[in-house]
Residue frames relative to the residue before (quaternion, step in Angstrom):
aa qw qx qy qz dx dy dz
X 1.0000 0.0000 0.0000 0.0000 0.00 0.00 0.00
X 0.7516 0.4793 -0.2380 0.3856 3.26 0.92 -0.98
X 0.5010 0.5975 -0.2964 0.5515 3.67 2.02 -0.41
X 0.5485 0.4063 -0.2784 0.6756 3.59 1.05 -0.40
X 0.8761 0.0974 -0.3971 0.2556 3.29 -0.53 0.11
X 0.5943 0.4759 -0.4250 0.4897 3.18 1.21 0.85
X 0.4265 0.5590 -0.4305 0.5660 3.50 1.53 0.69
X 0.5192 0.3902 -0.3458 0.6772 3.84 0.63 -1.00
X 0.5546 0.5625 -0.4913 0.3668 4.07 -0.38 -0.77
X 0.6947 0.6365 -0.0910 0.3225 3.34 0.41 -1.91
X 0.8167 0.2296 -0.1394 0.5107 2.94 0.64 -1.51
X 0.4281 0.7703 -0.2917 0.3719 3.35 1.17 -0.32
X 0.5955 0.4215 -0.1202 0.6733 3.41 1.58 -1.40
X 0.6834 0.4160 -0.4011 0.4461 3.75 0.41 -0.84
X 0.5589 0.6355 -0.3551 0.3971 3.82 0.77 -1.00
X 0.7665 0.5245 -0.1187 0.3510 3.27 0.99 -1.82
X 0.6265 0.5371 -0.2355 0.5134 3.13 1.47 -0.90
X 0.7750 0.4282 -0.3894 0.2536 3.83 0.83 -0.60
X 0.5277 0.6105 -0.2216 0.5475 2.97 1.96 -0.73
X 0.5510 0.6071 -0.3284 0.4691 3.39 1.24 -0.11
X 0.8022 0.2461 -0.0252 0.5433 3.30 0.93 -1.15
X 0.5492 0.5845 -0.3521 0.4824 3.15 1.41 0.73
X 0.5445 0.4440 -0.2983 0.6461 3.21 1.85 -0.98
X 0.5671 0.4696 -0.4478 0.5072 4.45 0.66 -0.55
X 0.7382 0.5030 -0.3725 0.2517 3.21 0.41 -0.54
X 0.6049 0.5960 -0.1183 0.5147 3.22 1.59 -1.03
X 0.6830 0.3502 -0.3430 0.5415 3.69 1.30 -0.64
X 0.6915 0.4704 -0.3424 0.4281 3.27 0.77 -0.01
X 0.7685 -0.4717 0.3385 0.2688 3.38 1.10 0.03
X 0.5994 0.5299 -0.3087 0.5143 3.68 1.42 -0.93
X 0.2151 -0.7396 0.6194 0.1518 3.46 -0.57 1.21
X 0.5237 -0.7210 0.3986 0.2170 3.36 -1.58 1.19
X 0.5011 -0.7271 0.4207 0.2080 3.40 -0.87 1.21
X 0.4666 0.5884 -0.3512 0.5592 3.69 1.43 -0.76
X 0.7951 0.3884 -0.2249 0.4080 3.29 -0.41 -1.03
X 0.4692 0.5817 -0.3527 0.5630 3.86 1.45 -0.20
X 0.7414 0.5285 -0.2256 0.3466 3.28 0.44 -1.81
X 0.6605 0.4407 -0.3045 0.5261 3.52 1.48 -1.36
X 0.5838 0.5842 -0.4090 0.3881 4.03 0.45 -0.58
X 0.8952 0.0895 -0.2528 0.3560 3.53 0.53 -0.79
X 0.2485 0.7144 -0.4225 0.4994 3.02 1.45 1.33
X 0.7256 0.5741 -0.0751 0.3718 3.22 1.32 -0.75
X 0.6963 0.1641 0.1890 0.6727 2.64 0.78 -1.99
X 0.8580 0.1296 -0.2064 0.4522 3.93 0.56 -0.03
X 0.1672 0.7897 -0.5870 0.0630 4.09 1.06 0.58
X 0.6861 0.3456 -0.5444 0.3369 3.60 -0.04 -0.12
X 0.4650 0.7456 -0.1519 0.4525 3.57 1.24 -0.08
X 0.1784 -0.8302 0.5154 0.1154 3.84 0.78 1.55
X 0.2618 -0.7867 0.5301 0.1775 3.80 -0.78 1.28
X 0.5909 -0.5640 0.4159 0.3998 3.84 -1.05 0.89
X 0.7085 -0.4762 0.4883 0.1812 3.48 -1.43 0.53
X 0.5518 -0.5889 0.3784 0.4534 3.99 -0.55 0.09
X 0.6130 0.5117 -0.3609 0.4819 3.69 1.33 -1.08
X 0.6844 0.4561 -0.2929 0.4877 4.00 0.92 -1.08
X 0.6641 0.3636 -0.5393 0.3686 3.54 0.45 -0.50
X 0.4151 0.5756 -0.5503 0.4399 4.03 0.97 -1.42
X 0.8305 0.3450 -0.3201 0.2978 3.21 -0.87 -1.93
X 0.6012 0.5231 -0.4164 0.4376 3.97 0.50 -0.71
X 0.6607 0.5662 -0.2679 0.4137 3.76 0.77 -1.03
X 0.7193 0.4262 -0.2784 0.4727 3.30 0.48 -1.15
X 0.7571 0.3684 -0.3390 0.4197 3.62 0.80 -1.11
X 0.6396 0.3945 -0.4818 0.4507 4.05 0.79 0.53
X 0.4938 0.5478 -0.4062 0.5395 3.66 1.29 0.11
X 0.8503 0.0688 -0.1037 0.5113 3.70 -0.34 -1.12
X 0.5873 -0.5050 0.4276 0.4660 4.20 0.76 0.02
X 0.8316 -0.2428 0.2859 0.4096 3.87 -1.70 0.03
X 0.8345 0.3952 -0.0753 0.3765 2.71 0.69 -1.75
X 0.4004 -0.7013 0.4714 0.3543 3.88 0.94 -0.10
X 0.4179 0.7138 -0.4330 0.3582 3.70 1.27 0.39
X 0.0332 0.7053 -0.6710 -0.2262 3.97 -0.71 0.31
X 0.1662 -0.6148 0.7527 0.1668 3.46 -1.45 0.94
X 0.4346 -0.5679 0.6407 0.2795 3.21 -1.66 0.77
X 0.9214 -0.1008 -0.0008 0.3753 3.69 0.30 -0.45
C-alpha cells in the first residue's frame, strides 16, 4: 500500500512538473514544439517537420525579426 502511494506520489510530481513548464513556457513566450510535431502530422505528413534547434531558431526569428533586435518603434 505504501509502494503505491509513493508511485501515484511520483507521477503526481512528474505530471505537475510538465504542465508546469509547459504553462512557463507559454508565459514566456517559447512556443510548444509537441504541439508543432502533432500539427504537421496532421494537417501536413507528406511535409518533413523542422528539428527542435530549426523550429526555436524559426520562432524566435518571426517573433523578434533576423536580427534578434526589438525596436519599440
Amino acid at each position: 500500500m505504501l509502494f503505491n502511494n509513493i508511485k501515484n506520489f511520483k507521477l503526481k510530481i512528474i505530471i505537475s512538473y510538465h504542465y508546469f513548464t509547459k504553462t512557463l513556457k507559454m508565459i514566456i513566450g517559447i512556443p510548444d514544439y509537441e504541439n508543432y510535431l502533432l500539427h504537421m502530422k496532421n494537417k501536413h505528413p507528406n511535409i518533413k517537420p523542422m528539428n527542435y534547434e530549426e523550429f526555436f531558431k524559426n520562432r524566435q526569428i518571426s517573433r523578434y525579426g533576423s536580427n534578434g533586435v526589438v525596436k519599440c518603434c
